[in-house]
C-alpha positions as CSV (number, residue, x, y, z in Angstrom):
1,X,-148.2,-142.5,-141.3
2,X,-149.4,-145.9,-140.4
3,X,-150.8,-148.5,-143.1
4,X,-152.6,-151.6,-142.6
5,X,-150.6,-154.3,-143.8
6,X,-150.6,-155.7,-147.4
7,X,-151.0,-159.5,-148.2
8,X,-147.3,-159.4,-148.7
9,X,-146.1,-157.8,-145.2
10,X,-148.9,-159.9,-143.4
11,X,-147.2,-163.0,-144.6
12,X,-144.0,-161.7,-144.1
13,X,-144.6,-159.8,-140.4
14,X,-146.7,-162.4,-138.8
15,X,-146.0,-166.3,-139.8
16,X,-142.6,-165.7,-137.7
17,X,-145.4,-164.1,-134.4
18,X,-147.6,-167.0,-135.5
19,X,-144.9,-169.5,-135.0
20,X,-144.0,-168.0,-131.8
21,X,-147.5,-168.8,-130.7
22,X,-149.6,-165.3,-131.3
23,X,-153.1,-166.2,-132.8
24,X,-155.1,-164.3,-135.0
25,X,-157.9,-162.5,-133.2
26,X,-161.6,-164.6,-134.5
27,X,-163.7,-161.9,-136.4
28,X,-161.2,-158.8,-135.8
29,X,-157.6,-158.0,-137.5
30,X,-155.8,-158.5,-134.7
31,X,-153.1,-160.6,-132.6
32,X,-153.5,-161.9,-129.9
33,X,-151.6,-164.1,-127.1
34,X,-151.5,-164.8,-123.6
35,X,-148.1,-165.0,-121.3
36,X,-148.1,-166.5,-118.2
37,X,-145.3,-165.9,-115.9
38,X,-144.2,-167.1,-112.4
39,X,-146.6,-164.8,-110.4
40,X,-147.9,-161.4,-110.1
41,X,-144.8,-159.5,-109.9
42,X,-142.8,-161.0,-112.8
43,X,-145.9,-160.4,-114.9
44,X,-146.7,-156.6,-113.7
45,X,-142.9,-156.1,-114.3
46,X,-143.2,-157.6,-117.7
47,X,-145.9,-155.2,-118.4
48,X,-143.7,-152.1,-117.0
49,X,-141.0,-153.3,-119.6
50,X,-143.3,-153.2,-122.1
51,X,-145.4,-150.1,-121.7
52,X,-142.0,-148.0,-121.4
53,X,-141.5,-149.5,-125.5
54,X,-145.3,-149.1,-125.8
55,X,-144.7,-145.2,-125.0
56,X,-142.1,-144.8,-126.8
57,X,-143.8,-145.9,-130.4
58,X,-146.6,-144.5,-129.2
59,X,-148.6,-147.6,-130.2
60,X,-150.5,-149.2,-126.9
61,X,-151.9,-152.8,-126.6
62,X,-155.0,-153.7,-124.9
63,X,-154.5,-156.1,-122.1
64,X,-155.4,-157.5,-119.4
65,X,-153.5,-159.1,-116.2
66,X,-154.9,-161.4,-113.9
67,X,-152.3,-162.6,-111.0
68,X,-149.9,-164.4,-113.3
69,X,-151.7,-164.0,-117.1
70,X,-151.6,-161.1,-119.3
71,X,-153.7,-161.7,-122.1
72,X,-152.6,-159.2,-125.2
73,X,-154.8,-158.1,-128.3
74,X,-153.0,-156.0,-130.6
75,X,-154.6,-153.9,-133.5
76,X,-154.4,-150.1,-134.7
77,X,-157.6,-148.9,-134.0
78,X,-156.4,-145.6,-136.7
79,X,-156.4,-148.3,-140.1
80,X,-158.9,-150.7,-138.6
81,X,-156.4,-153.7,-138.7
82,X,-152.8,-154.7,-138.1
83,X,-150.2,-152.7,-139.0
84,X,-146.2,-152.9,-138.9
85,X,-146.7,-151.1,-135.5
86,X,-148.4,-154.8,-133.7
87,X,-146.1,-156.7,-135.2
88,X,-143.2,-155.0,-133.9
89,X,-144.6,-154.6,-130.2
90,X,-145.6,-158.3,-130.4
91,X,-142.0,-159.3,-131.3
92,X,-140.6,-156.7,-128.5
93,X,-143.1,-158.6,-125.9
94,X,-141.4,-161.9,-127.0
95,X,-137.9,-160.6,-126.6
96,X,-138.9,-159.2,-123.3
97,X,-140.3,-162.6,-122.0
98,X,-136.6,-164.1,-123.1
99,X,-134.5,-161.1,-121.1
């Protein structure tokens, strides 16, 4: 079962997203981070790569694309906060951007 994170994983999990440039959502416990790419179809294929991972942990962002920009918000709604589950997804969507 999913947990929220402790103080301990936070720190460990997210300074490493948070020096990769992910943000932590004002007023909600969530990530957050916007990729831009060269244009529409490098960014909808981006989001193919990533929903075939998302799928597969069963663990979906919310986002949003607009021609070139996908903004991303990660939480998990089911602990009502980050979990191990965001952090891995948002270091999957980095690795992604590098392949």
């Amino acid at each position: 079962m999913t947990e929220k994170l402790s103080d301990t994983a936070r720190k460990t999990l997210l300074e490493p997203l948070l020096d990769r440039g992910w943000t932590l959502a004002e007023g909600e416990d969530a990530l957050e981070k916007e990729f831009l790419f060269e244009d529409f179809t490098e960014a909808f294929s981006w989001m193919t790569r990533v929903a075939l991972w998302a799928e597969k942990w069963e663990h979906h962002p919310d986002w949003t694309n607009s021609y070139k920009r996908v903004a991303v918000h990660l939480t998990t709604h089911d602990v009502g906060g980050l979990s191990a589950l965001d952090a891995k997804l948002a270091r999957k969507m980095d690795q992604l951007t590098e392949a």
